[in-house]
NUSE-866156 format. One record per residue: residue in one letter; x, y, z of N, C-alpha, C in turn. Coordinates in steps of 0.1 Angstrom, whole numbers, padded with zeros to 4 digits, always signed. Example, Ala and Ser with C-alpha at 12.3 -4.5 7.8 and 13.67 -1.06 7.14 Angstrom:
2
A+0132-0057+0078+0123-0045+0078+0132-0033+0078
S+0128-0022+0071+0137-0011+0071+0129+0000+0079
//
This chain:
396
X-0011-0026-0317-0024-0030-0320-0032-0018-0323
X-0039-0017-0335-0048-0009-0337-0065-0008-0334
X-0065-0001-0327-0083-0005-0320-0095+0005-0327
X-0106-0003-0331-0119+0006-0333-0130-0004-0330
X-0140+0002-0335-0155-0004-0330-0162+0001-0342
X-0167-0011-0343-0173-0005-0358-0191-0012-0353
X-0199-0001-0353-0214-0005-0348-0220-0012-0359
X-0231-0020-0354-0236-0021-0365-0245-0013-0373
X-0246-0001-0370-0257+0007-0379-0247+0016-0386
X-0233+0010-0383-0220+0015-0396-0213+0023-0391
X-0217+0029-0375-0208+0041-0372-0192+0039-0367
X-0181+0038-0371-0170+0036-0364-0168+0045-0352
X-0164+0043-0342-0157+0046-0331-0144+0040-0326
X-0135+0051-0327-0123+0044-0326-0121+0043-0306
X-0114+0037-0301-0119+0030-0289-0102+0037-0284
X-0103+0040-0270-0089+0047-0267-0078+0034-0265
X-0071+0029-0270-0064+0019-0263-0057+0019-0255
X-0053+0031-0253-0041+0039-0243-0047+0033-0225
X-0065+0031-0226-0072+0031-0213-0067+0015-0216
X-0065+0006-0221-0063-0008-0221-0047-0009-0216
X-0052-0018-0202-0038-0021-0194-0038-0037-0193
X-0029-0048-0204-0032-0057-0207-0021-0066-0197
X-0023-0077-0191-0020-0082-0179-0005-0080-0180
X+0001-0079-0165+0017-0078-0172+0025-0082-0167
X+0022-0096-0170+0030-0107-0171+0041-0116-0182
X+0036-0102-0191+0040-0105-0203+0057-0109-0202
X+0062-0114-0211+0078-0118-0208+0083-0113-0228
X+0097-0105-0226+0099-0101-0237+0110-0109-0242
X+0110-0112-0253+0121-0120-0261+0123-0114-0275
X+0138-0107-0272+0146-0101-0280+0138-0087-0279
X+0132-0082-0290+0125-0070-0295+0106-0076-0292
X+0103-0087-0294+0092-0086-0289+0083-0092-0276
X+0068-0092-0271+0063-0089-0264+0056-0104-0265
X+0058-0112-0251+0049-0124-0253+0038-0120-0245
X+0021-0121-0250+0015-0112-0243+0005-0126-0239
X+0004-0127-0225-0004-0144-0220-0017-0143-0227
X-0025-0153-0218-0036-0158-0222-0046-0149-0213
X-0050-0142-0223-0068-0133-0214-0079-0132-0221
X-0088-0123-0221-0099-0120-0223-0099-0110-0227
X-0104-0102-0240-0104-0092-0241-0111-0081-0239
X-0128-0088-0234-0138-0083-0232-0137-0070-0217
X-0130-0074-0203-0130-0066-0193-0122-0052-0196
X-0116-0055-0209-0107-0041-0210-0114-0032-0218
X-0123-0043-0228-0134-0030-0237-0142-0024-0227
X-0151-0033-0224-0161-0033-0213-0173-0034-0224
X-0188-0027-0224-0197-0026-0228-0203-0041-0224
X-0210-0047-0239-0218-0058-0235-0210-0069-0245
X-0209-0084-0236-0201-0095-0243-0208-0095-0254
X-0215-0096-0262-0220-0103-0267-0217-0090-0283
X-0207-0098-0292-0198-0090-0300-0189-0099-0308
X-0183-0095-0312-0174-0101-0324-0156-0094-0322
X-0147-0105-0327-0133-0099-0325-0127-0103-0337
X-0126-0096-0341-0118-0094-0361-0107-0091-0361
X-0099-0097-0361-0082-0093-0367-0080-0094-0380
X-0073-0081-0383-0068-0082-0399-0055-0081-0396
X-0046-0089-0403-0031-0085-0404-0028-0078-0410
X-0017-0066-0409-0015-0054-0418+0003-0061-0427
X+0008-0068-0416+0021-0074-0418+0018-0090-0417
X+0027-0101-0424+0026-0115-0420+0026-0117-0404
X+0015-0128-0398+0013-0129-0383+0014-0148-0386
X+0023-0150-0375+0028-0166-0382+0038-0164-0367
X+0042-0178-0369+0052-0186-0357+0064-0183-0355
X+0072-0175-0366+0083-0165-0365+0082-0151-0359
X+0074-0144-0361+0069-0131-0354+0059-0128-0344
X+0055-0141-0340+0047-0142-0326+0030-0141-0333
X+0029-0148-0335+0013-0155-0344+0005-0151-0327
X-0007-0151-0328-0023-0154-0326-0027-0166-0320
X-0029-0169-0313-0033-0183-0307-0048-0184-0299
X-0059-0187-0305-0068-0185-0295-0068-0202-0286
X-0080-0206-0277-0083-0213-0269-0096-0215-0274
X-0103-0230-0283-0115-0231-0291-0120-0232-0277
X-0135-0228-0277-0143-0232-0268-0143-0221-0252
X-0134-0218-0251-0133-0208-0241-0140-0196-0239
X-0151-0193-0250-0158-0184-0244-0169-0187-0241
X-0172-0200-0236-0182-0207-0233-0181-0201-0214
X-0171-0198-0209-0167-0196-0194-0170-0184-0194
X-0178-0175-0203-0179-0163-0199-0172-0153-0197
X-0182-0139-0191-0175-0131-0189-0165-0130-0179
X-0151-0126-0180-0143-0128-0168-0134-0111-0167
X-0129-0113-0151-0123-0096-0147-0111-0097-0156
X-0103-0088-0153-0090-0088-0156-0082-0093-0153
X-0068-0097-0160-0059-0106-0155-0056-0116-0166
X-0041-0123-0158-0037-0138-0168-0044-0148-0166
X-0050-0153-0178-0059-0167-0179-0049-0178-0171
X-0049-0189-0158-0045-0199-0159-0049-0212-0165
X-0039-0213-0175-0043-0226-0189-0043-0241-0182
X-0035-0237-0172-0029-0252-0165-0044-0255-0158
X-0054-0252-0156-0061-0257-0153-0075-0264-0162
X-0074-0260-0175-0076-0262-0189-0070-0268-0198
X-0069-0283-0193-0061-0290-0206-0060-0300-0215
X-0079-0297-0211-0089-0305-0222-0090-0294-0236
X-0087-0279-0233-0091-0271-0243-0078-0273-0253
X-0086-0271-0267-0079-0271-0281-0070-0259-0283
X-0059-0258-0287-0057-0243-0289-0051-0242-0300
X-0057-0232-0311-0054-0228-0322-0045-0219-0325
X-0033-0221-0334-0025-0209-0339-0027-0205-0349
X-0027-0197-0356-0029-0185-0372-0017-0184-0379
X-0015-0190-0387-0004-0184-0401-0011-0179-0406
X-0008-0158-0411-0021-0155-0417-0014-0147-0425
X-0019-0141-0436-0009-0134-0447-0018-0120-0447
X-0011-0111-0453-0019-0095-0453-0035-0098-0462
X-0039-0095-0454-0054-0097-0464-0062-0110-0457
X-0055-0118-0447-0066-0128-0443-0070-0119-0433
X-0084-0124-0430-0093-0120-0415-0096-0136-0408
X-0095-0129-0394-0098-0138-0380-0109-0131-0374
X-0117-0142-0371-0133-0138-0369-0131-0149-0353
X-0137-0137-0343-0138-0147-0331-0150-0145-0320
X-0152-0153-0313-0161-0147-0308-0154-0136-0295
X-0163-0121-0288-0155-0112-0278-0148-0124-0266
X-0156-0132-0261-0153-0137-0250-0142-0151-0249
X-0135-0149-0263-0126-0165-0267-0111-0158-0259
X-0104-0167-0250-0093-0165-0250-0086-0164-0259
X-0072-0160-0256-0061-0155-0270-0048-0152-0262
X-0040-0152-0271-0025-0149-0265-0014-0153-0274
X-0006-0146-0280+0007-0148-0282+0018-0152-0281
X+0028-0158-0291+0031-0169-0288+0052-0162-0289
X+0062-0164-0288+0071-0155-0286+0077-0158-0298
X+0084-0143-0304+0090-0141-0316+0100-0153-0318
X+0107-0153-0328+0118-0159-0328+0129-0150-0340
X+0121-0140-0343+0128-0130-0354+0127-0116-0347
X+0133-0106-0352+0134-0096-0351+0123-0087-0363
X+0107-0091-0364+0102-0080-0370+0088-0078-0367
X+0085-0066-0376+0071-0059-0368+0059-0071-0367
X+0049-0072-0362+0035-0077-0363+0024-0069-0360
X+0020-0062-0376+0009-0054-0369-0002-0057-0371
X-0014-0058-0362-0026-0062-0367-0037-0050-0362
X-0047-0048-0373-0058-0042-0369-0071-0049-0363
X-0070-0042-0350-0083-0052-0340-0093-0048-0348
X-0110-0051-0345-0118-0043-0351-0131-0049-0338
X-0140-0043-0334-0149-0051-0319-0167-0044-0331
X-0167-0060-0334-0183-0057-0342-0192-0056-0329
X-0201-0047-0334-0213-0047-0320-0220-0039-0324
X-0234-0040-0318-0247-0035-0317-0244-0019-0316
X-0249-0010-0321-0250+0006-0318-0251+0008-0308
X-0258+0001-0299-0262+0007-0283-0254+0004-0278
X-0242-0004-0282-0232-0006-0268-0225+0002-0258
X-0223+0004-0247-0220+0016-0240-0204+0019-0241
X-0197+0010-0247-0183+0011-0250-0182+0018-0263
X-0191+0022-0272-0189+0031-0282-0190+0043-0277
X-0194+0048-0261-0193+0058-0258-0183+0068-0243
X-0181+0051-0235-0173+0050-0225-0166+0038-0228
X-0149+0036-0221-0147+0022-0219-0149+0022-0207
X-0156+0009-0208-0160+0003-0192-0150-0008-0188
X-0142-0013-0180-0132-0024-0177-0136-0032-0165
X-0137-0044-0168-0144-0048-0158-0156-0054-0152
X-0168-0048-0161-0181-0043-0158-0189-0057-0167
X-0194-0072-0151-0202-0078-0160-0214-0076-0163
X-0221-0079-0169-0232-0078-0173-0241-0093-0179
X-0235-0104-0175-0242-0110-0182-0249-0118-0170
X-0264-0120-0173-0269-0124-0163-0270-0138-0156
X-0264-0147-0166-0258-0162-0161-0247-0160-0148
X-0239-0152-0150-0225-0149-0144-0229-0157-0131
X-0219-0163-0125-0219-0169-0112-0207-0159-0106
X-0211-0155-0094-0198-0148-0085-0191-0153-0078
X-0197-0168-0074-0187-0179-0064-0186-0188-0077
X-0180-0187-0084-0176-0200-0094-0159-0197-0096
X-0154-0211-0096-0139-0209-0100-0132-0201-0109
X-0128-0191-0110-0117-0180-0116-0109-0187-0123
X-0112-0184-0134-0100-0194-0147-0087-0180-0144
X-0085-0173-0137-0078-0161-0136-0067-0168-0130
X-0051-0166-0127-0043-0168-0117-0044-0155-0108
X-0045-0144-0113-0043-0134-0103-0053-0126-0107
X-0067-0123-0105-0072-0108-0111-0066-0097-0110
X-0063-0089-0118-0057-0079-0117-0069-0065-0111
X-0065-0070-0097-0075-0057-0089-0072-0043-0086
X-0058-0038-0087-0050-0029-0086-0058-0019-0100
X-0056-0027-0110-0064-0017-0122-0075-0016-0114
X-0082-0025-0116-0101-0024-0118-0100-0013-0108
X-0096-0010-0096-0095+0002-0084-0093+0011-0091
X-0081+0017-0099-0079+0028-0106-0090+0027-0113
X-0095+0022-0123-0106+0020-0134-0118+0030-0123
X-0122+0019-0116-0135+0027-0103-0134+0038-0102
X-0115+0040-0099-0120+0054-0094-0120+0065-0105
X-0122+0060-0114-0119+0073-0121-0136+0073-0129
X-0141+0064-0129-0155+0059-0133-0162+0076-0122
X-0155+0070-0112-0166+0077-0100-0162+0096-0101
X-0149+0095-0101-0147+0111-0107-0153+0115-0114
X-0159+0111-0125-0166+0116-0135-0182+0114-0139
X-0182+0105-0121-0197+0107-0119-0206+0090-0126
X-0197+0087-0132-0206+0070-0135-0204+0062-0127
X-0212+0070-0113-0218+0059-0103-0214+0045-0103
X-0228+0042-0109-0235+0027-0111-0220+0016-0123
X-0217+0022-0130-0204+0014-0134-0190+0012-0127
X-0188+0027-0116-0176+0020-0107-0184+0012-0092
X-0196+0013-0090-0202+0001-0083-0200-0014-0089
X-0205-0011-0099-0204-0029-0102-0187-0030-0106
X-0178-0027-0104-0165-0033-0106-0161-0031-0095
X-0165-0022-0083-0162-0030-0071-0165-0036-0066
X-0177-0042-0069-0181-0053-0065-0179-0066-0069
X-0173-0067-0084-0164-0076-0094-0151-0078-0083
X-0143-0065-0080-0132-0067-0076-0134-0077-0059
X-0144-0074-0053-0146-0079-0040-0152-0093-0040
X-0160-0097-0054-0160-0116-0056-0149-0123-0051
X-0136-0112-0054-0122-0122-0058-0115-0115-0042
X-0114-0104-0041-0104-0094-0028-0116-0092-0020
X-0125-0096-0012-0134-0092-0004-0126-0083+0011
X-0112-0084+0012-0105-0078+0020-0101-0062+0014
X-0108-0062+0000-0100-0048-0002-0100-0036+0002
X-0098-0027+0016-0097-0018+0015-0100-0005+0012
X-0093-0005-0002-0094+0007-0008-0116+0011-0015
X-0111-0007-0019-0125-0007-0027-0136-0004-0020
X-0139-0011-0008-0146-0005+0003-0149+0004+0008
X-0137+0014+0006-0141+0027+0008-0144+0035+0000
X-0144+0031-0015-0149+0035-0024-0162+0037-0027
X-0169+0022-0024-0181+0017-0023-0192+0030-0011
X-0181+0031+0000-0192+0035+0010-0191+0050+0003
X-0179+0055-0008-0183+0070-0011-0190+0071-0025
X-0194+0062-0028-0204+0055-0041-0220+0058-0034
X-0222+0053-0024-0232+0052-0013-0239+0066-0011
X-0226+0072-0006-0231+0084+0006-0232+0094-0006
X-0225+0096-0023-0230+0099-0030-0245+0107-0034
X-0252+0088-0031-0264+0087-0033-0274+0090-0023
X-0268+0091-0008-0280+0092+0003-0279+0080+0004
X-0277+0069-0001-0281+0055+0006-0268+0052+0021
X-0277+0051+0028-0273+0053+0042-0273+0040+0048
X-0285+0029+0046-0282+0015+0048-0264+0012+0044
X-0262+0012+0030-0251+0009+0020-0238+0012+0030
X-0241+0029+0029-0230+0036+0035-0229+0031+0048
X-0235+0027+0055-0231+0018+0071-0222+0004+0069
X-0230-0001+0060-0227-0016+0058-0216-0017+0053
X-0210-0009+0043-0196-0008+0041-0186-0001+0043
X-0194+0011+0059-0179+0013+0067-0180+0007+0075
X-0185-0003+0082-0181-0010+0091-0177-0024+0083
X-0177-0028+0071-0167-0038+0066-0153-0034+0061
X-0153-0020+0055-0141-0014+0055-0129-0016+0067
X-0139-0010+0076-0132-0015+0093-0131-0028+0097
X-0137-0036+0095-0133-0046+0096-0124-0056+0089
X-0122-0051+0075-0108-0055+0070-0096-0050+0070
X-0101-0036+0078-0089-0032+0079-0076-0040+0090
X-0087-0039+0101-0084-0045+0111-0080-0061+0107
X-0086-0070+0102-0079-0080+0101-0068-0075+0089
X-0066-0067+0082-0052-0063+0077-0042-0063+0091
X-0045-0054+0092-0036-0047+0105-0032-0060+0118
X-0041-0069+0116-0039-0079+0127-0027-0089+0120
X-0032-0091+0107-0024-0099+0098-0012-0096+0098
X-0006-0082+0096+0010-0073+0096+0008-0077+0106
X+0006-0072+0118+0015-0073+0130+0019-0090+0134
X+0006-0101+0132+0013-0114+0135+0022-0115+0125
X+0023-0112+0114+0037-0113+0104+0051-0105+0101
X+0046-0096+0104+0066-0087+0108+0066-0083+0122
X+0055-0082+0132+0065-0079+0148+0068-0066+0142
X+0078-0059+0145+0079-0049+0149+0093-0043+0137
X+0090-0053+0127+0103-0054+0115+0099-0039+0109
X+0087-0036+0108+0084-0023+0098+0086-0008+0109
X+0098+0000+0104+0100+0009+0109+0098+0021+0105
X+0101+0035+0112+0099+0044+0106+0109+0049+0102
X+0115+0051+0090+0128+0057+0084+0129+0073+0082
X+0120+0079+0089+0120+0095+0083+0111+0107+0087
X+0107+0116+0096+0099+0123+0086+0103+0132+0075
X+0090+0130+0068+0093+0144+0057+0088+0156+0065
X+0096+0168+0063+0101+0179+0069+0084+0185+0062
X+0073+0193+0071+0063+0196+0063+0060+0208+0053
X+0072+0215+0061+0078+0227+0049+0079+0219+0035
X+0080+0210+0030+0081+0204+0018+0065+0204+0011
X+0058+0204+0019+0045+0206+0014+0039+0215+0008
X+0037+0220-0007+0033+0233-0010+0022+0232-0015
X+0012+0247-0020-0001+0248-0025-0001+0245-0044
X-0012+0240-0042-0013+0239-0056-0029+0250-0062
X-0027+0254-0074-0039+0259-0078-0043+0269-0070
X-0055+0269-0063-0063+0280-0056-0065+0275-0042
X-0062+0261-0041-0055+0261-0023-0049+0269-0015
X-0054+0268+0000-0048+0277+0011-0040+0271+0018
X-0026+0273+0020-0023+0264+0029-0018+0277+0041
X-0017+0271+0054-0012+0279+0067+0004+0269+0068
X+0013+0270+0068+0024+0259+0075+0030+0267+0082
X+0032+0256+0097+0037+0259+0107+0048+0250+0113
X+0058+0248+0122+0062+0236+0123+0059+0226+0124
X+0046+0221+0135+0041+0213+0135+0029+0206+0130
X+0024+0217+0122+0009+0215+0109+0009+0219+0103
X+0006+0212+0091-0004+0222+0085-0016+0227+0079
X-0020+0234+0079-0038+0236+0076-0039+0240+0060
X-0048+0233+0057-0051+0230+0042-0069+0235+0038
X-0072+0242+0032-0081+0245+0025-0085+0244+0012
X-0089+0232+0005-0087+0231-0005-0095+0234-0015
X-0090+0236-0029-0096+0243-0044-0107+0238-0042
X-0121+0247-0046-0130+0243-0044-0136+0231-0055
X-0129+0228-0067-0130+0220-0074-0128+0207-0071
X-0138+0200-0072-0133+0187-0070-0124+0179-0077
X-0118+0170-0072-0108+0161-0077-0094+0174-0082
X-0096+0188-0076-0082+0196-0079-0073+0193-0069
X-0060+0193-0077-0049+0192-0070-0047+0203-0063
X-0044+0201-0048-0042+0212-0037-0030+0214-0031
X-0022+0206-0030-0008+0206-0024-0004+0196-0025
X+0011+0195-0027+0022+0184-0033+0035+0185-0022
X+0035+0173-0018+0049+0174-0017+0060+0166-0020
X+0073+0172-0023+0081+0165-0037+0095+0155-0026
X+0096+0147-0025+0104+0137-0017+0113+0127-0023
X+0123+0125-0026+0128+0109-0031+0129+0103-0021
X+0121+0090-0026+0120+0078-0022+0134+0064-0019
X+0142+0061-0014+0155+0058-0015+0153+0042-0012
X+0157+0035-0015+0156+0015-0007+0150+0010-0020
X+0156-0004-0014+0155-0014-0025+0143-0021-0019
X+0138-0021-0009+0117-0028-0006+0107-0015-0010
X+0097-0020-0009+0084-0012-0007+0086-0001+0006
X+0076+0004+0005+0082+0018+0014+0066+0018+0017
X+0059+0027+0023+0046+0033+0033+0050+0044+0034
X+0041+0052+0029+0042+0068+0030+0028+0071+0041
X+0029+0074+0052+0021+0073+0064+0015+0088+0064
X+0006+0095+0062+0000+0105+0064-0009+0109+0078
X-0006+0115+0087-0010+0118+0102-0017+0134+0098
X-0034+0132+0103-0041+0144+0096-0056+0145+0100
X-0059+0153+0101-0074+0154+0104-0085+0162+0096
X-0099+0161+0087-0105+0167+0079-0115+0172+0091
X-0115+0185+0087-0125+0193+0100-0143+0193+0084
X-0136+0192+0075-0149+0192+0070-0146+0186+0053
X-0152+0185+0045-0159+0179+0037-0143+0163+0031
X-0143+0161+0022-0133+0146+0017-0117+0150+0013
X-0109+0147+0019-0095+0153+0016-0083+0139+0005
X-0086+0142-0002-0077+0125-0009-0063+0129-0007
X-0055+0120-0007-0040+0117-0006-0037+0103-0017
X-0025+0111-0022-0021+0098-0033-0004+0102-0035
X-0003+0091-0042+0010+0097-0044+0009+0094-0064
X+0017+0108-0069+0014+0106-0087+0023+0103-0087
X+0025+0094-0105+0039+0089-0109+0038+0101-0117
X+0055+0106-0123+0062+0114-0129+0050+0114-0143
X+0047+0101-0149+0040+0096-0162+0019+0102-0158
X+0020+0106-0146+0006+0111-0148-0006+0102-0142
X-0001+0088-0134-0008+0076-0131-0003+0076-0115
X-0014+0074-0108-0017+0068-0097-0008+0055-0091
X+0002+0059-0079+0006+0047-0077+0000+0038-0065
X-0007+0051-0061-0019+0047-0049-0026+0058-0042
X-0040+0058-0035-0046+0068-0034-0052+0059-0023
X-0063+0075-0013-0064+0069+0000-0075+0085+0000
X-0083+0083+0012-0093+0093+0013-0096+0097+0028
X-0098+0106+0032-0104+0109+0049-0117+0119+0045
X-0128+0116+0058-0135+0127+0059-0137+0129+0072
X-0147+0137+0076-0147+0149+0091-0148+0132+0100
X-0158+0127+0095-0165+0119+0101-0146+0106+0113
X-0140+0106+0106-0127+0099+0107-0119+0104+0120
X-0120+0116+0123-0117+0126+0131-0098+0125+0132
X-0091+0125+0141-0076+0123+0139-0075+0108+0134
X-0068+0104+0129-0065+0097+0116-0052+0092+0105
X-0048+0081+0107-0036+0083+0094-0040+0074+0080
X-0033+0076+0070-0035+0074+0057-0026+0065+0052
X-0025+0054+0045-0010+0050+0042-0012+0045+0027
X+0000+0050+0020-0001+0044+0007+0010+0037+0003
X+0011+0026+0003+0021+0013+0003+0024+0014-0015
X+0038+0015-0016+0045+0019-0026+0052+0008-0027
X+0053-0004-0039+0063-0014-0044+0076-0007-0045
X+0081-0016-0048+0102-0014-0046+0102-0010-0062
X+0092-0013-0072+0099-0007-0083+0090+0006-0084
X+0083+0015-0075+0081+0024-0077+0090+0039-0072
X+0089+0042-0088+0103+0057-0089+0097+0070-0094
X+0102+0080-0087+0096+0088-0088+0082+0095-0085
X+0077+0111-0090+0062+0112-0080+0066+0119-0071
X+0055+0123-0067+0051+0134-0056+0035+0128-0049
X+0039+0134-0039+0028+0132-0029+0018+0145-0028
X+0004+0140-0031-0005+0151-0040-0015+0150-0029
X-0021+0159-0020-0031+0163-0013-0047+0166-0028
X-0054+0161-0025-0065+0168-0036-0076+0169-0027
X-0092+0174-0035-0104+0174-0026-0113+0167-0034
X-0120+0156-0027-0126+0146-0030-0142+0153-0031
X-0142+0167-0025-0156+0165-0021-0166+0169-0031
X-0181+0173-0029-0189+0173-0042-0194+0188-0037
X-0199+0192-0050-0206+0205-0049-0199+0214-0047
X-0189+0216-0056-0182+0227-0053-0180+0233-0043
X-0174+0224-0034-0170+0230-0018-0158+0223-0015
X-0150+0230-0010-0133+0225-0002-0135+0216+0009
X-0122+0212+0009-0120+0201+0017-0110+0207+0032
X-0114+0210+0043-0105+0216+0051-0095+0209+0062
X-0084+0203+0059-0081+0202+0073-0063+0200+0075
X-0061+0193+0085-0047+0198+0092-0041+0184+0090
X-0028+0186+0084-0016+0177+0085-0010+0177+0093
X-0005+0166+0100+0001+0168+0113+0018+0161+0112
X+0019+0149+0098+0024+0143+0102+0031+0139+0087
X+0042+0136+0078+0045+0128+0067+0057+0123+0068
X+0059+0105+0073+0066+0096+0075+0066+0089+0062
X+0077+0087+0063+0084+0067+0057+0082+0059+0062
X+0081+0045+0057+0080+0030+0066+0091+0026+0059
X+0097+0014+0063+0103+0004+0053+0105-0008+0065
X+0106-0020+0055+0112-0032+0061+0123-0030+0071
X+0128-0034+0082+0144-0027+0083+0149-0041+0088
X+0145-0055+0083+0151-0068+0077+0158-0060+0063
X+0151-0058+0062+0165-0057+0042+0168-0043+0039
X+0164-0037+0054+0167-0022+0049+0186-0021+0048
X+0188-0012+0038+0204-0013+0038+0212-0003+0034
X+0202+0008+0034+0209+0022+0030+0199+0029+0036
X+0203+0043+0043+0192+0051+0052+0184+0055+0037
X+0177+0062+0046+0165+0067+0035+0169+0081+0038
X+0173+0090+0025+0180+0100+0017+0168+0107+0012
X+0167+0124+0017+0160+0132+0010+0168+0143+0004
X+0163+0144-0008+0173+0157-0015+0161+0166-0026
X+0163+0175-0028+0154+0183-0036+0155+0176-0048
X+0142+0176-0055+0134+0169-0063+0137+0177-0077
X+0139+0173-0086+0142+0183-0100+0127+0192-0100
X+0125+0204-0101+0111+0216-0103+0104+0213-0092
X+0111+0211-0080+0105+0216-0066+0106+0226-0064
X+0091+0231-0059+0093+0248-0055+0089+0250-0036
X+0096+0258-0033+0092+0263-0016+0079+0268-0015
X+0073+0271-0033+0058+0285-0029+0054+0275-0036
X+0041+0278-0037+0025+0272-0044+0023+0273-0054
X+0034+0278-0064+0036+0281-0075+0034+0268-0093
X+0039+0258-0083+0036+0248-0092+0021+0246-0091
X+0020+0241-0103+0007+0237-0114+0006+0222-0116
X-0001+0214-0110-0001+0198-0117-0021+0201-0125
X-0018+0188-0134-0032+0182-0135-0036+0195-0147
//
C-alpha cells in the first residue's frame, strides 16, 4: 500500500507507513495477506473527520483479494487499534469492489474495511490517498491512537475483539521521548478505557505527570500503578503457585558500556552512570534466550538518582518491552516478560532522565524466569554473534 495525505490547500505529505502496525491477525494464503476488519483512522491519527481514496494501480477484484468495506460503520466512531469483531455486527451491509486501473473508491476515514483472501498468485497494488484539512496534525506527526472526537463515549462497547494495547504503549512511548506530552497522555488514557490494569501505562502516565510538576497526577497514578501491580502479582501467584522458576543468572560481566557511559563491574554489582543524553543507550547485555514459553528477564537494581530504563531491543531495532526505575523506588526489580516467539536482542540499560543529566545506579542482579510445567530444555547461554567484553559497541 502506497500512503500520502494530500491537504486541502493542495500540499501533499507523504505519511510514513512503516509507523503503521496493522492488526496481526492477519492469516496468509498462498503469497497473499488476508488483512481483517479495522479502522484506519488510529494508525493515521490527526482528526477523523477526512476522506479515504483508493486508486487501483493493478486490477482489485475477488481473485487477488478485492476491498471490502462495512456500509454504515463509521457511524461508531472513532475507535483504538485492533481487529474489528463483525460477529457482533450483523445487521451491517458489506460491500466488495471489482475495480479496474483508473477506478477511485471514495470513503468515509472512519468506515471499516478489510480484505478478502486471494485465490491467485498476483500483485494488488493500490494507492491510499487521506483527503484532509491543512491543519491536520498528521500532516506533521502520526498520532496512533489519539481520539479526539468529542461525542466519544469511554464506557461504550468496543466493536474491537482485542485492542491492540501493546502498540498504543510503544506509540506513547515514543510520543513522550520526543517530548509530545499531551498526545502520549491521551493514548494512555485510550489504552486504560480498555487495560485499566496496565502497568507499564501507568507508569508512563505518572512520568508524563512529574514531567510537568503536576504532583496531584503524579500521586494518583503511582499509587494506581501499585495497585495494579499488586493485583497482578496476586493474580500470578493464585495462578502458577510456585510453577515460575528461576532458570539462570546472567553472569554480570556480560553487561558492557555503551556510548559515554561509566560502568564500575564487580562480581556482585554493578554501578552504572549513565550518557548524559537522554533516551542514550548506556549498557547492553548480549544473552540467548533458549525454551519454547515466554521467559521474564528479572532485573535486581537500585537508581541512587535521576530515571534508569531497561528494555530488551529486537535484532530489527523495535522494543520487545521496556520498564523504568527512579531514586524514589529505592532497591527494586524490573521484569520484562518476553513471548515464546520472541528471538533474539539484547538487554539495553538506557537514561530516561531530563535535562541533560545521567541516570546513576547499581545492578545487583540479571535472572531468567520460565514456566518449569513445560520447561524442557535447560536454559543455554553462549556468546552472542558481535558481543564485546569492553564498551566498545555502539547501538542506536
Amino acid at each position: 500500500m502506497i500512503c500520502s495525505s494530500l491537504n486541502l490547500d493542495g500540499r501533499i505529505v507523504r505519511l510514513p507507513c512503516g509507523r503503521r502496525t496493522l492488526p496481526k491477525s492477519g492469516r496468509v494464503l498462498g503469497a497473499q495477506v488476508i488483512i481483517p476488519t479495522h479502522q484506519d483512522y488510529p494508525y493515521f491519527g490527526g482528526y477523523p473527520e477526512k476522506l479515504n481514496i483508493f486508486i487501483p494501480m493493478t486490477e482489485a477484484n475477488q481473485a487477488n483479494g478485492t476491498l471490502t468495506f462495512v456500509k454504515g460503520s463509521h457511524l461508531y466512531g472513532p475507535l483504538e487499534r485492533g481487529e474489528i469483531d463483525l460477529a457482533k455486527y450483523p445487521h451491517l451491509e458489506h460491500l466488495s469492489l471489482d475495480m479496474d486501473v483508473g477506478d477511485v473508491a471514495i470513503a468515509d476515514f472512519l468506515t471499516w474495511h478489510y480484505s478478502v483472501g486471494a485465490t491467485i498468485e498476483a500483485e494488488r497494488v493500490i494507492v491510499q490517498i487521506a483527503y484532509q484539512p491543512s491543519t491536520d496534525p498528521s500532516s506533521k506527526l502520526l498520532i496512533a491512537g489519539r481520539i479526539l472526537n468529542p461525542v466519544h463515549c469511554p464506557n461504550r462497547q468496543t466493536p474491537l475483539k482485542t485492542p491492540a494495547t501493546s502498540a498504543s504503549y510503544v506509540e506513547a512511548t515514543t510520543l513522550f521521548m520526543h517530548r509530545y506530552h499531551e498526545d502520549a497522555e491521551q493514548m494512555c488514557l485510550s489504552v486504560l478505557a480498555n487495560d485499566p490494569l496496565n502497568v507499564q501505562v501507568l507508569l508512563l502516565l505518572k512520568r508524563i505527570y512529574a514531567s510537568r510538576g503536576d504532583e496531584e497526577n503524579l500521586r494518583t497514578y503511582d499509587e494506581k500503578a501499585k495497585t495494579a501491580a499488586s493485583a497482578i502479582m496476586d493474580a500470578c501467584a493464585a495462578e502458577w503457585g510456585d510453577r515460575t522458576v528461576e532458570i539462570d543468572n546472567v553472569p554480570l560481566s556480560r553487561i558492557a558500556s555503551l556510548n559515554d557511559a561509566q560502568l564500575s563491574v564487580l562480581s556482585d554489582a554493578v554501578t552504572i552512570v549513565t550518557d548524559s543524553r537522554q533516551w542514550a543507550y548506556s549498557a547492553e547485555a548480549r544473552f540467548n534466550l533458549v525454551g519454547e514459553v515466554g521467559r521474564t528477564v528479572k532485573i535486581e537494581l537500585k537508581v541512587e538518582s535521576g530515571v534508569l530504563g531497561v528494555g530488551w531491543l529486537l535484532d530489527d531495532g523495535s522494543w520487545a518491552a521496556r520498564a523504568s526505575a527512579d531514586a524514589d523506588a529505592g532497591s527494586t526489580e524490573l521484569r520484562l516478560y518476553l513471548g515464546s516467539s520472541t528471538a533474539g536482542g539484547s538487554l539495553i540499560f538506557d537514561n530516561w532522565t531530563e535535562g541533560g543529566n545521567p541516570a546513576h545506579g547499581v545492578i545487583t542482579a540479571v535472572k531468567v524466569l520460565q514456566d518449569n510445567r513445560r520447561l524442557n530444555k535447560t536454559q543455554q547461554y553462549s556468546p552472542a554473534a558481535g558481543e564485546r567484553s569492553s564498551g566498545e559497541r555502539t547501538l542506536g
